[in-house]
N, CA, C and O atoms as a CHARMM CRD file, in Angstrom:
* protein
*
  332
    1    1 UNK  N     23.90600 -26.68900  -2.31000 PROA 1      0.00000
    2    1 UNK  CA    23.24200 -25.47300  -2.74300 PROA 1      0.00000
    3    1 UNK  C     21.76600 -25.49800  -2.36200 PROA 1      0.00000
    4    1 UNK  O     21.13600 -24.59400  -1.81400 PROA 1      0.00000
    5    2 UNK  N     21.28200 -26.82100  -2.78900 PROA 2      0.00000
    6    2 UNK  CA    19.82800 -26.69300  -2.36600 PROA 2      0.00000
    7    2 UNK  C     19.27500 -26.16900  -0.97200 PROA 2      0.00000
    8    2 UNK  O     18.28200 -25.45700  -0.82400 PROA 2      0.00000
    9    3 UNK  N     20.21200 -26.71800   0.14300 PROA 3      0.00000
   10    3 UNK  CA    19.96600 -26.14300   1.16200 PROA 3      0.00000
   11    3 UNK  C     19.98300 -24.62100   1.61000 PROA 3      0.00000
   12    3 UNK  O     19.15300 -24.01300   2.28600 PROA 3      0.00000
   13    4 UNK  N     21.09500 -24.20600   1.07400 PROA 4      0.00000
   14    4 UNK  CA    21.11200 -22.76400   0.95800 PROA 4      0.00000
   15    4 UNK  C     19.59900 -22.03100   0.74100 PROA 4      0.00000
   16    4 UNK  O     19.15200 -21.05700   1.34700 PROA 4      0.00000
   17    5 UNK  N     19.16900 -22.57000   0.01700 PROA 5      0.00000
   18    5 UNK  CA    18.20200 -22.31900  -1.09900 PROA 5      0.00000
   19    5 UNK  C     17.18500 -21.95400   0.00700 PROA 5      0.00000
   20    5 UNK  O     16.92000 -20.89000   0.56700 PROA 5      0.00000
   21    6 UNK  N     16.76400 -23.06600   0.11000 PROA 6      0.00000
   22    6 UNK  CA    15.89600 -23.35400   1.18100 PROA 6      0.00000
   23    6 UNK  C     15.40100 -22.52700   2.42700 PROA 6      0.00000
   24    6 UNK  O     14.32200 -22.05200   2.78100 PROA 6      0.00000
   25    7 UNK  N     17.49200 -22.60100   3.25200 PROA 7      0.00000
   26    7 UNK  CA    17.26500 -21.25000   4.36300 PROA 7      0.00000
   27    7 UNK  C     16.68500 -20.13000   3.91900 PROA 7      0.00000
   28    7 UNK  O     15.85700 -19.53300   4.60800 PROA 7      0.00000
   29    8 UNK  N     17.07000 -19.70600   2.67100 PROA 8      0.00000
   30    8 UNK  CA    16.48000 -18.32000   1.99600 PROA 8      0.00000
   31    8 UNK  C     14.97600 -18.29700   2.22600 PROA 8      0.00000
   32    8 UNK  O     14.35900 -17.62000   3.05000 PROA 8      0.00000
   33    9 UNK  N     14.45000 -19.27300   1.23100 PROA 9      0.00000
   34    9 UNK  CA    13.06500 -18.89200   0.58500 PROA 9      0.00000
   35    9 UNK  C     12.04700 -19.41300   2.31400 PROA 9      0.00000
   36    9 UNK  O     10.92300 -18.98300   2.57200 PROA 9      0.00000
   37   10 UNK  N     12.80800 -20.33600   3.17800 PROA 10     0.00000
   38   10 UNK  CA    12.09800 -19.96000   4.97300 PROA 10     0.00000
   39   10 UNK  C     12.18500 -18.46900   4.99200 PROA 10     0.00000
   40   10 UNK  O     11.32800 -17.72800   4.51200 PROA 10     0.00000
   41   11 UNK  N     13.18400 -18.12000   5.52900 PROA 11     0.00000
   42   11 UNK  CA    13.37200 -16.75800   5.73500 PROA 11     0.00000
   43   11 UNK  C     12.88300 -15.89900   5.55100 PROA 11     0.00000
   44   11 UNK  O     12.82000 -15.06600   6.45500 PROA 11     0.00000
   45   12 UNK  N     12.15900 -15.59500   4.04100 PROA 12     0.00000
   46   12 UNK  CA    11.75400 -15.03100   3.77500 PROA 12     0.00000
   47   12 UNK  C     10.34800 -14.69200   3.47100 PROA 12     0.00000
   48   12 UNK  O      9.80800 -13.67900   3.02600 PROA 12     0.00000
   49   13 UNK  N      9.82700 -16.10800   3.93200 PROA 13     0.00000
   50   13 UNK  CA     8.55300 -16.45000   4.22600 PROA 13     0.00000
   51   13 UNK  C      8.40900 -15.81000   6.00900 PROA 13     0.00000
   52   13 UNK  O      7.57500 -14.95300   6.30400 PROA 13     0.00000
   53   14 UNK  N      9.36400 -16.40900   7.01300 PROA 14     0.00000
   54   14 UNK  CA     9.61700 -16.02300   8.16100 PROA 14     0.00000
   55   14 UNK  C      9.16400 -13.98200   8.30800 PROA 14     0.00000
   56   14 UNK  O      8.30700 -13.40500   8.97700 PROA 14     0.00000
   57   15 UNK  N     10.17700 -13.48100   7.37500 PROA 15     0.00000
   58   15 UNK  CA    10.14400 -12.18700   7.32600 PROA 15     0.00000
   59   15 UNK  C      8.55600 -11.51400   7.15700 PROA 15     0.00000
   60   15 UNK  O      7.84500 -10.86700   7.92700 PROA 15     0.00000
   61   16 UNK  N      8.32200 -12.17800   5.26800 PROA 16     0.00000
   62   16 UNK  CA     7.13600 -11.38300   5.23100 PROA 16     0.00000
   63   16 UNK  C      5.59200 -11.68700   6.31500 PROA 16     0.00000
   64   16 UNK  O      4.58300 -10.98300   6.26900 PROA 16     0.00000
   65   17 UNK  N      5.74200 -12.62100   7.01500 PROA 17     0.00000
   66   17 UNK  CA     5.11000 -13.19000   7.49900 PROA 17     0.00000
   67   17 UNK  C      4.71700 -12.48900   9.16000 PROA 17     0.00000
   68   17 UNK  O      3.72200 -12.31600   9.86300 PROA 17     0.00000
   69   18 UNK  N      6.43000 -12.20400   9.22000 PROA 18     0.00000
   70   18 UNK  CA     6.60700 -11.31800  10.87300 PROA 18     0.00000
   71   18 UNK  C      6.48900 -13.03300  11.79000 PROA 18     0.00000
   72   18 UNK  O      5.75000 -12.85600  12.75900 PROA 18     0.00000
   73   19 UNK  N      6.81200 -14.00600  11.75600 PROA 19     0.00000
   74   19 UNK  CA     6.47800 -15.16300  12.46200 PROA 19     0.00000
   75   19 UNK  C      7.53700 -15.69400  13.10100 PROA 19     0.00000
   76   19 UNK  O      8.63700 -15.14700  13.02100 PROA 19     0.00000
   77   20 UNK  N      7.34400 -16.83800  13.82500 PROA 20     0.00000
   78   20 UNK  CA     8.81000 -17.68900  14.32500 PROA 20     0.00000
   79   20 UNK  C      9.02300 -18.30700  13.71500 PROA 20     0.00000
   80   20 UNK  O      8.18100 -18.99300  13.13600 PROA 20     0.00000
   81   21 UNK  N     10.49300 -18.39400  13.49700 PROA 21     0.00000
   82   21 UNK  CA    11.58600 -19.66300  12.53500 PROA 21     0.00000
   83   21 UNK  C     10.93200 -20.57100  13.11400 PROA 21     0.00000
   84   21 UNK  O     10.82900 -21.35100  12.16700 PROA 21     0.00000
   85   22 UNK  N     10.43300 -21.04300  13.91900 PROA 22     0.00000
   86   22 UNK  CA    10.30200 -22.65500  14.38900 PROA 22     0.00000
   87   22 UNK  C      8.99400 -22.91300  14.01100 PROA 22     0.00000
   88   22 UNK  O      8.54200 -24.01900  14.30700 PROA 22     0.00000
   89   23 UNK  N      8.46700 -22.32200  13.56800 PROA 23     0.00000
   90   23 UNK  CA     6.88100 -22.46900  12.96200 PROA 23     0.00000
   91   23 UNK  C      7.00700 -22.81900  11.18700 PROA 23     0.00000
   92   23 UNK  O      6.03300 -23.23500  10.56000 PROA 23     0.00000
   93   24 UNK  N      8.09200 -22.62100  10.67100 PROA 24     0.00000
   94   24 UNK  CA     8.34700 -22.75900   9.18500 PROA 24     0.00000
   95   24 UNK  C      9.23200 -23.93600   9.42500 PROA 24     0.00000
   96   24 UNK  O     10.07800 -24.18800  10.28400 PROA 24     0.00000
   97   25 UNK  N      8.61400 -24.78400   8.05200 PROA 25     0.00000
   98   25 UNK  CA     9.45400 -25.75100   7.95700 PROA 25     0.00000
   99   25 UNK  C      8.66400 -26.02600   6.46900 PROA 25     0.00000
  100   25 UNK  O      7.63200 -25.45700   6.11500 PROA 25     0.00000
  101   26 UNK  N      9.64600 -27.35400   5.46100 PROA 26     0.00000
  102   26 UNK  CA     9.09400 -27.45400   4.66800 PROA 26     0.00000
  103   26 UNK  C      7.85400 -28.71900   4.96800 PROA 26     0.00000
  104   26 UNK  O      8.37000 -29.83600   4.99400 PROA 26     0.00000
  105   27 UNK  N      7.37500 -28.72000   5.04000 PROA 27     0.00000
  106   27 UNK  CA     6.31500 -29.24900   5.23600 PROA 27     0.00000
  107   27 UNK  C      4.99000 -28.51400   5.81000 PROA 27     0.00000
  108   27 UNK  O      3.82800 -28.89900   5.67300 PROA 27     0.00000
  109   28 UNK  N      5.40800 -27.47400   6.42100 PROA 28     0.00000
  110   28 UNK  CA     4.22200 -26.32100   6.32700 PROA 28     0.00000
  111   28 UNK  C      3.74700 -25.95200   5.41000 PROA 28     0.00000
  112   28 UNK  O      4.38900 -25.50400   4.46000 PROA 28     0.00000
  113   29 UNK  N      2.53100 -26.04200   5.45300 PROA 29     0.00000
  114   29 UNK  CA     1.25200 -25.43700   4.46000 PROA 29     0.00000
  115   29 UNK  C      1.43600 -24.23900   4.94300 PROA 29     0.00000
  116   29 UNK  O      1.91400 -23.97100   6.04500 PROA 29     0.00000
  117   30 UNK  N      0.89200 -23.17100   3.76900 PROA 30     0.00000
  118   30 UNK  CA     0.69600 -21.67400   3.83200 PROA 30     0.00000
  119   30 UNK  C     -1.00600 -20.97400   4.73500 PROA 30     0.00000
  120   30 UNK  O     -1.42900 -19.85500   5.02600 PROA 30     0.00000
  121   31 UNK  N     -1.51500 -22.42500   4.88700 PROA 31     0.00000
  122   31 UNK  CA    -3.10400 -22.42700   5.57000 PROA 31     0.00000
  123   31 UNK  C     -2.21300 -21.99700   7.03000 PROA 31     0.00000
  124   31 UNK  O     -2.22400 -20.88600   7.55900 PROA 31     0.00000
  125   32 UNK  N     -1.37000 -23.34800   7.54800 PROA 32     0.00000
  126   32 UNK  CA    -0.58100 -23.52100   8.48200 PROA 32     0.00000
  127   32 UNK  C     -0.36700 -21.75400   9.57300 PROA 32     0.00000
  128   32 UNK  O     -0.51800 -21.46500  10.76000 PROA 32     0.00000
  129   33 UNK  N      0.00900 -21.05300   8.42300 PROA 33     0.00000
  130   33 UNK  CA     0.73600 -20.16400   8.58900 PROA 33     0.00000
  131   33 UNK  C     -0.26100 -19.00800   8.50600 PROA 33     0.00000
  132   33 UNK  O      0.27800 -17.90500   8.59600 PROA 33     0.00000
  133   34 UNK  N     -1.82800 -18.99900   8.32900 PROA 34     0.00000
  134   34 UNK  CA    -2.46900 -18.25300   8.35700 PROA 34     0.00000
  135   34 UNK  C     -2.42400 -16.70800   7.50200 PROA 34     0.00000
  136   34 UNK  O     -2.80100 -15.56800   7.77200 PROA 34     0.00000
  137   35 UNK  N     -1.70100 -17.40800   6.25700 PROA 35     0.00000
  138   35 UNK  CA    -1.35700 -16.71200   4.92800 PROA 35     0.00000
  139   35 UNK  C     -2.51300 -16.62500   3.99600 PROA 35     0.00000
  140   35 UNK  O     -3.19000 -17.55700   3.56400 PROA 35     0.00000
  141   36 UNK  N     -2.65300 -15.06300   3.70300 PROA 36     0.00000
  142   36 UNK  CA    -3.91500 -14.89500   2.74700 PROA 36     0.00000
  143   36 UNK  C     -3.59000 -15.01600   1.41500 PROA 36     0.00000
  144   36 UNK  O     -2.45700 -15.43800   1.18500 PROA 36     0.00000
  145   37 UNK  N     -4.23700 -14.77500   0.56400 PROA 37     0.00000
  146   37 UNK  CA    -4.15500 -14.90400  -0.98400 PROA 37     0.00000
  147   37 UNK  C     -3.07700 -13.57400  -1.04100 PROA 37     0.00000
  148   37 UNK  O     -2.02400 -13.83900  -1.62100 PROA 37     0.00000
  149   38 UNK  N     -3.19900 -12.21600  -0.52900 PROA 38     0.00000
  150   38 UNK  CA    -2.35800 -11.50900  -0.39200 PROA 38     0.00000
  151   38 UNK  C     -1.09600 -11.61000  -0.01000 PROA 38     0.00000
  152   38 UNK  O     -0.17500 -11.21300  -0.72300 PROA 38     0.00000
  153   39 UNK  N     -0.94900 -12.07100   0.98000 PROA 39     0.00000
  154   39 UNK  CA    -0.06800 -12.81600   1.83900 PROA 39     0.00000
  155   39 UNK  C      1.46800 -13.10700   0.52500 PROA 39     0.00000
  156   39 UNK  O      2.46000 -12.55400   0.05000 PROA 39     0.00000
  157   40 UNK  N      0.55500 -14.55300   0.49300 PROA 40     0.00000
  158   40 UNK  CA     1.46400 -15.71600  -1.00600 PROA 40     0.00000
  159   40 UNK  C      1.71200 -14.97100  -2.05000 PROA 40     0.00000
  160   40 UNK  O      2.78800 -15.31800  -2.53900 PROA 40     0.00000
  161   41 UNK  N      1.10400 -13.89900  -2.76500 PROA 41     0.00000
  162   41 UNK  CA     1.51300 -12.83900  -3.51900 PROA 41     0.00000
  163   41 UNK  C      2.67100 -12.16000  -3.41100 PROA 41     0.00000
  164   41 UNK  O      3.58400 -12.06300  -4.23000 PROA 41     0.00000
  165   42 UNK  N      2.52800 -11.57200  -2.04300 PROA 42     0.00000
  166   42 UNK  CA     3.70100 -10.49600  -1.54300 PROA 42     0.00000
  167   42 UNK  C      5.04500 -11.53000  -1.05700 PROA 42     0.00000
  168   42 UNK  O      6.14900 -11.14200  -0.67700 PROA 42     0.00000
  169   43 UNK  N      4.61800 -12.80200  -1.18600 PROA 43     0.00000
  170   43 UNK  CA     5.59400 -13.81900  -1.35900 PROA 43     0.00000
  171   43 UNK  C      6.37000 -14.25800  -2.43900 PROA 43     0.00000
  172   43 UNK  O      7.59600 -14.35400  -2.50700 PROA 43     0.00000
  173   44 UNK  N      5.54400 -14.50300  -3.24200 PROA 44     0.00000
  174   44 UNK  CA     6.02500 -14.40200  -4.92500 PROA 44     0.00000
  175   44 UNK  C      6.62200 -13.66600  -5.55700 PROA 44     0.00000
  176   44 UNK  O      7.40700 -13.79000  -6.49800 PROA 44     0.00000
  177   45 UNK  N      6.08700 -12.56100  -4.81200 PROA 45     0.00000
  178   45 UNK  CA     6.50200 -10.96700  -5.58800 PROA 45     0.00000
  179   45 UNK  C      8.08700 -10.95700  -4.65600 PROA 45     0.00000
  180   45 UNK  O      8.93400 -10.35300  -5.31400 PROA 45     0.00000
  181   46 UNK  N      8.51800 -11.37000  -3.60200 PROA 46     0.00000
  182   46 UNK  CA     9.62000 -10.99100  -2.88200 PROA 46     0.00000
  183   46 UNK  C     10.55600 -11.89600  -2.67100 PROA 46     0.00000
  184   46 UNK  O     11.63800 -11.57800  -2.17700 PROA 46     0.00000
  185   47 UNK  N     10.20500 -13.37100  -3.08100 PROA 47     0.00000
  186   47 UNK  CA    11.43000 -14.55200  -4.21900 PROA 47     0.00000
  187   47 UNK  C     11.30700 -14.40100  -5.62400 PROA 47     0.00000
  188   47 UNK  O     12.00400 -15.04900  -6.40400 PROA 47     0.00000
  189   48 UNK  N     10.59600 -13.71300  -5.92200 PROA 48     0.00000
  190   48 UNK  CA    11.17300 -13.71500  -7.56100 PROA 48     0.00000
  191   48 UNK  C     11.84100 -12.50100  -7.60500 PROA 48     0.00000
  192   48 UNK  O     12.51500 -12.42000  -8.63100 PROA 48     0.00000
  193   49 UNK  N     11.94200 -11.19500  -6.64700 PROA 49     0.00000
  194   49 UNK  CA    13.03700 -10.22300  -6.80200 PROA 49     0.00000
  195   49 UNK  C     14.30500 -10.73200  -5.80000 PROA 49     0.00000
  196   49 UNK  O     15.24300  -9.93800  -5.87600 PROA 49     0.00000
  197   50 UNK  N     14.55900 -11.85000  -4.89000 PROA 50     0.00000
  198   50 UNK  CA    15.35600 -11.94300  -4.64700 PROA 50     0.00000
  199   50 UNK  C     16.24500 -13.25000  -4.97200 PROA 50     0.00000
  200   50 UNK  O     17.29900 -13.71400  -4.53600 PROA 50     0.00000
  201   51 UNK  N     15.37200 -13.58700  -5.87700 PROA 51     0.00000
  202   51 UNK  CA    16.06600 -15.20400  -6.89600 PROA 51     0.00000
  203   51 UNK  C     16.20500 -14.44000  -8.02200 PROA 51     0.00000
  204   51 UNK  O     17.13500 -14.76600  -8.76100 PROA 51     0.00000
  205   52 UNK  N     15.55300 -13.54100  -8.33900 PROA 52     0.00000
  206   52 UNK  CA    15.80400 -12.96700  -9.51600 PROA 52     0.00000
  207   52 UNK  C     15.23400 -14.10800 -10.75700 PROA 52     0.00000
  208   52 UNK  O     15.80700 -14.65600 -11.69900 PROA 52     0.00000
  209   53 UNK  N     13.74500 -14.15100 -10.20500 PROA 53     0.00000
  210   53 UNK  CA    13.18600 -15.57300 -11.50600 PROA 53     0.00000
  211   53 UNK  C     11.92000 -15.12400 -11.32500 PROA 53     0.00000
  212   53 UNK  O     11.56300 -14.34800 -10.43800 PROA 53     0.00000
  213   54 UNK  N     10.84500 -15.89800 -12.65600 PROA 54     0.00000
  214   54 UNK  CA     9.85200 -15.46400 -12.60300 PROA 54     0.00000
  215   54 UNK  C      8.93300 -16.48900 -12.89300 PROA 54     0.00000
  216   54 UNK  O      9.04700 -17.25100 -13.85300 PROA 54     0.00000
  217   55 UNK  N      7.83600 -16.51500 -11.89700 PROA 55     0.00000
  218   55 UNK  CA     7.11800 -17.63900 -10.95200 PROA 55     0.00000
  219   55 UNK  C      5.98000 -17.80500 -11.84600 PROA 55     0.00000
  220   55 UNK  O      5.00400 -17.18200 -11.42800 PROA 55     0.00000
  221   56 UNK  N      5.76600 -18.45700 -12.97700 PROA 56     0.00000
  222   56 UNK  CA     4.93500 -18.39700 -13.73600 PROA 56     0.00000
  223   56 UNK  C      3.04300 -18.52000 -12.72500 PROA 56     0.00000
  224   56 UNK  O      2.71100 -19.51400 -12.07800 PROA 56     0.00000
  225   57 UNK  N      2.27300 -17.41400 -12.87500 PROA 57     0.00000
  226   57 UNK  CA     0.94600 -17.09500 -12.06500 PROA 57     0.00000
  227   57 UNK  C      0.35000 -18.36900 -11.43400 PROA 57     0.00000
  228   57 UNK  O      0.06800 -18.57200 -10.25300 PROA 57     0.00000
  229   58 UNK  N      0.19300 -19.37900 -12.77000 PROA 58     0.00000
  230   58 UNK  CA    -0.40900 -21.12200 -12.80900 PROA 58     0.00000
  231   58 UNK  C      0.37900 -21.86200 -11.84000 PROA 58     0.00000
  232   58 UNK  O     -0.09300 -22.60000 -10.97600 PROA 58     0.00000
  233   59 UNK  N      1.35800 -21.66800 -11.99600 PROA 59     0.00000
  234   59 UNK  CA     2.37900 -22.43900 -10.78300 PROA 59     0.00000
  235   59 UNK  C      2.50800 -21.66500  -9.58300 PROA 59     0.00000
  236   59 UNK  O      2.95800 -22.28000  -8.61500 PROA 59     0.00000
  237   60 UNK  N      2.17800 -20.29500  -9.40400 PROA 60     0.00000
  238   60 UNK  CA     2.06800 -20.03100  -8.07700 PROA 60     0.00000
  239   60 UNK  C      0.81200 -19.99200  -7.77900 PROA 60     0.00000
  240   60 UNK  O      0.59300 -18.97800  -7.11600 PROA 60     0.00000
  241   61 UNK  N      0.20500 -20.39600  -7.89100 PROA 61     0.00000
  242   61 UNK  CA    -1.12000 -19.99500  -7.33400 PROA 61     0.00000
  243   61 UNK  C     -1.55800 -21.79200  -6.84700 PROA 61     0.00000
  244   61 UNK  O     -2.50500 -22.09700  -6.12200 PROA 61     0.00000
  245   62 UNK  N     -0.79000 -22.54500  -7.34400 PROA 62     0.00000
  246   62 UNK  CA    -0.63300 -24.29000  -6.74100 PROA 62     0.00000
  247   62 UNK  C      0.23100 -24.18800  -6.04500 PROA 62     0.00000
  248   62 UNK  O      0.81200 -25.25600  -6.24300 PROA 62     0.00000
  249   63 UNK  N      0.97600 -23.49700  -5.09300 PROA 63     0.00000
  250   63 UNK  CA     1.72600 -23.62500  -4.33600 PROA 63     0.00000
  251   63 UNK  C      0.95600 -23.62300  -2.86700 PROA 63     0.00000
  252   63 UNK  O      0.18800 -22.71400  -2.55100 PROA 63     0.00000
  253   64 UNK  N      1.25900 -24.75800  -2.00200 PROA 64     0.00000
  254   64 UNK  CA     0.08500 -24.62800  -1.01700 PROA 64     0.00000
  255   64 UNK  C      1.13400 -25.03800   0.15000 PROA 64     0.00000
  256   64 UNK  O      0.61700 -25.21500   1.25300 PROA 64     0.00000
  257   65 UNK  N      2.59500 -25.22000   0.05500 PROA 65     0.00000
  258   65 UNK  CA     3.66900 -25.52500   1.60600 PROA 65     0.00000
  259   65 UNK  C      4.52200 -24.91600   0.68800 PROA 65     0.00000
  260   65 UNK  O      4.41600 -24.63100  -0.50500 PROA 65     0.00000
  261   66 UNK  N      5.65800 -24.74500   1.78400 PROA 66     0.00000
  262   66 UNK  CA     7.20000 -24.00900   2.24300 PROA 66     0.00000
  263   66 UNK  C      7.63600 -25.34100   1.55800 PROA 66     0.00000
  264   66 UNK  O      8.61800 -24.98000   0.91000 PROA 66     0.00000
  265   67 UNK  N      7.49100 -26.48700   1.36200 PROA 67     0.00000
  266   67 UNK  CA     8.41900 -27.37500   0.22900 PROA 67     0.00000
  267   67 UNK  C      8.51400 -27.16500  -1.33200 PROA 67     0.00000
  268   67 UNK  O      9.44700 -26.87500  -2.08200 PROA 67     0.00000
  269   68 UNK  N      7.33800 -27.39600  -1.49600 PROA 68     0.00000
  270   68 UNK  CA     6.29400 -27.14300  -2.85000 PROA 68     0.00000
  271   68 UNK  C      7.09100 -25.18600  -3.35600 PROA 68     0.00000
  272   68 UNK  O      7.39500 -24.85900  -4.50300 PROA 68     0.00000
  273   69 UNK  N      7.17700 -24.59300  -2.53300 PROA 69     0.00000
  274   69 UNK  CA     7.57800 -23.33700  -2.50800 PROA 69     0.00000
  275   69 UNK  C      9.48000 -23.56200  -3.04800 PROA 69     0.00000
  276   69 UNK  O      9.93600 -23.11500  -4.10000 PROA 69     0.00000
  277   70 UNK  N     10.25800 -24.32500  -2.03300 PROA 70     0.00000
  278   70 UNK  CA    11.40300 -24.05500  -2.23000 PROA 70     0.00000
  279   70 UNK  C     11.88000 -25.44600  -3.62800 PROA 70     0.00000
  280   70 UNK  O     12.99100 -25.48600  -4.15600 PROA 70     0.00000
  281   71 UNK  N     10.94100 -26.24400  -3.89200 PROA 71     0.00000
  282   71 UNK  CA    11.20700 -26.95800  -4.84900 PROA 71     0.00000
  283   71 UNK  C     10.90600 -25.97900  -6.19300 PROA 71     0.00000
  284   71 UNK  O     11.80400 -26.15200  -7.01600 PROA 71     0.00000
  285   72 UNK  N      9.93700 -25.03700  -6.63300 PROA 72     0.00000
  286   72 UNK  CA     9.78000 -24.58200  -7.64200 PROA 72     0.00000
  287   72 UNK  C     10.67600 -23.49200  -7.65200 PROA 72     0.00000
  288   72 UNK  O     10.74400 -23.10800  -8.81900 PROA 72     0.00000
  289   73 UNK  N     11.74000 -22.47800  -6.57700 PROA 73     0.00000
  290   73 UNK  CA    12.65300 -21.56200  -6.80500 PROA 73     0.00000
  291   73 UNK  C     13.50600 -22.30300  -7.22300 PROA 73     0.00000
  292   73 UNK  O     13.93400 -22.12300  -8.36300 PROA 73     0.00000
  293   74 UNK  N     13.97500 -23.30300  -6.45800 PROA 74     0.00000
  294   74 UNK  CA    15.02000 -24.64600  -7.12400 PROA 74     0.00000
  295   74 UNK  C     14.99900 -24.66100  -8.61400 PROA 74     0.00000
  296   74 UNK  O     15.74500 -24.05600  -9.38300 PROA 74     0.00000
  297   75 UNK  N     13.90200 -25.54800  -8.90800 PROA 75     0.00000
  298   75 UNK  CA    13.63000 -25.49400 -10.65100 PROA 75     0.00000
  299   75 UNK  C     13.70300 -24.36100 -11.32400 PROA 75     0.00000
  300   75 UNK  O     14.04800 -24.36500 -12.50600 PROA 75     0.00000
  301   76 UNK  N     13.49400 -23.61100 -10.88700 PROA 76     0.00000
  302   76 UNK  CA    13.69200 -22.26100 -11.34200 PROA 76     0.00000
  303   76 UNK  C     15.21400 -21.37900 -11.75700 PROA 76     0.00000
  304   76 UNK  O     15.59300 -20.81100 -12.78100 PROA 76     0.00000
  305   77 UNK  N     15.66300 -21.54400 -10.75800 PROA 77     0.00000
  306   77 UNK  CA    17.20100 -21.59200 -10.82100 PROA 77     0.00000
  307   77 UNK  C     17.68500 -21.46000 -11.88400 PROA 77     0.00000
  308   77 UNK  O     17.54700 -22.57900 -12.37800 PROA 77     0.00000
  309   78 UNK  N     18.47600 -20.46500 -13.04900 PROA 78     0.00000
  310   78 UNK  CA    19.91400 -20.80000 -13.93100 PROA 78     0.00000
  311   78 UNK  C     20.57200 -21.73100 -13.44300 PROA 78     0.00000
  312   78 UNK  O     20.68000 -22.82100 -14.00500 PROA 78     0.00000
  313   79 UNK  N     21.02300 -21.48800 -12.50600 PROA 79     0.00000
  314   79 UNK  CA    22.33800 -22.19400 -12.15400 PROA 79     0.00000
  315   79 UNK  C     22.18100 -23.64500 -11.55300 PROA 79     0.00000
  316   79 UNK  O     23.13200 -24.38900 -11.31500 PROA 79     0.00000
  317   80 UNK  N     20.87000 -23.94100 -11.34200 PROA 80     0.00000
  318   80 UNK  CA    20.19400 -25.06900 -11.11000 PROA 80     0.00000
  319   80 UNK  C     20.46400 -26.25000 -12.52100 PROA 80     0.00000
  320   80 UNK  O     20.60500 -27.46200 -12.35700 PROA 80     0.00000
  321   81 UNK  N     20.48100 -25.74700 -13.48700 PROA 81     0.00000
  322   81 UNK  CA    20.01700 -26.27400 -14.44700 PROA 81     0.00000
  323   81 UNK  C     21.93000 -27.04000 -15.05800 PROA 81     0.00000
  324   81 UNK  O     22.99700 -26.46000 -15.25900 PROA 81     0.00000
  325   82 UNK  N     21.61800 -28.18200 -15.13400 PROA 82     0.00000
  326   82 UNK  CA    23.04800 -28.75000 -15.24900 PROA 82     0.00000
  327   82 UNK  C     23.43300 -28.65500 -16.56600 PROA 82     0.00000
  328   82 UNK  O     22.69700 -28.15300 -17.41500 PROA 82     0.00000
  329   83 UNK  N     24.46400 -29.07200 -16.79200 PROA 83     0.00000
  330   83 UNK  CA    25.51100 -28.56900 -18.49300 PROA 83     0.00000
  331   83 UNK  C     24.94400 -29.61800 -19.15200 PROA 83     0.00000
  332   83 UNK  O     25.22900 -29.83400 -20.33000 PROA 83     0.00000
């Protein structure tokens, strides 16, 4: 699942971004990627309507790579969360 995860929240960094898949990876920084404070917003704002979760402000605003990014939708997760 995690991987799944993952392709998503690239993707969709990929998308809002308008960039090449081969330029995202997790280990990219959002500097990397020449992402503004606006930017990471309209990022936040467009995995938490398509995870359907909500990215507490303090924790997004420490998000500084595409890892750091797909580890906190992870945690985030219902269904993440074991019995």
């Amino acid at each position: 699942m995690a991987e799944s995860i993952a392709t998503k929240v690239m993707a969709a960094i990929v998308q809002s971004q308008g960039i090449d898949p081969g330029r995202v990876t997790p280990g990219t920084t959002f500097e990397d990627l020449d992402m503004s404070s606006l930017d990471a917003l309209a990022l936040i704002n467009a995995l938490e309507e398509q995870f359907e979760i909500a990215i507490p402000n303090e924790e997004a605003m420490g998000l500084r790579t595409v890892g750091e990014t797909i580890a906190c939708v992870e945690r985030l997760l219902p269904e993440a969360v074991g019995p």
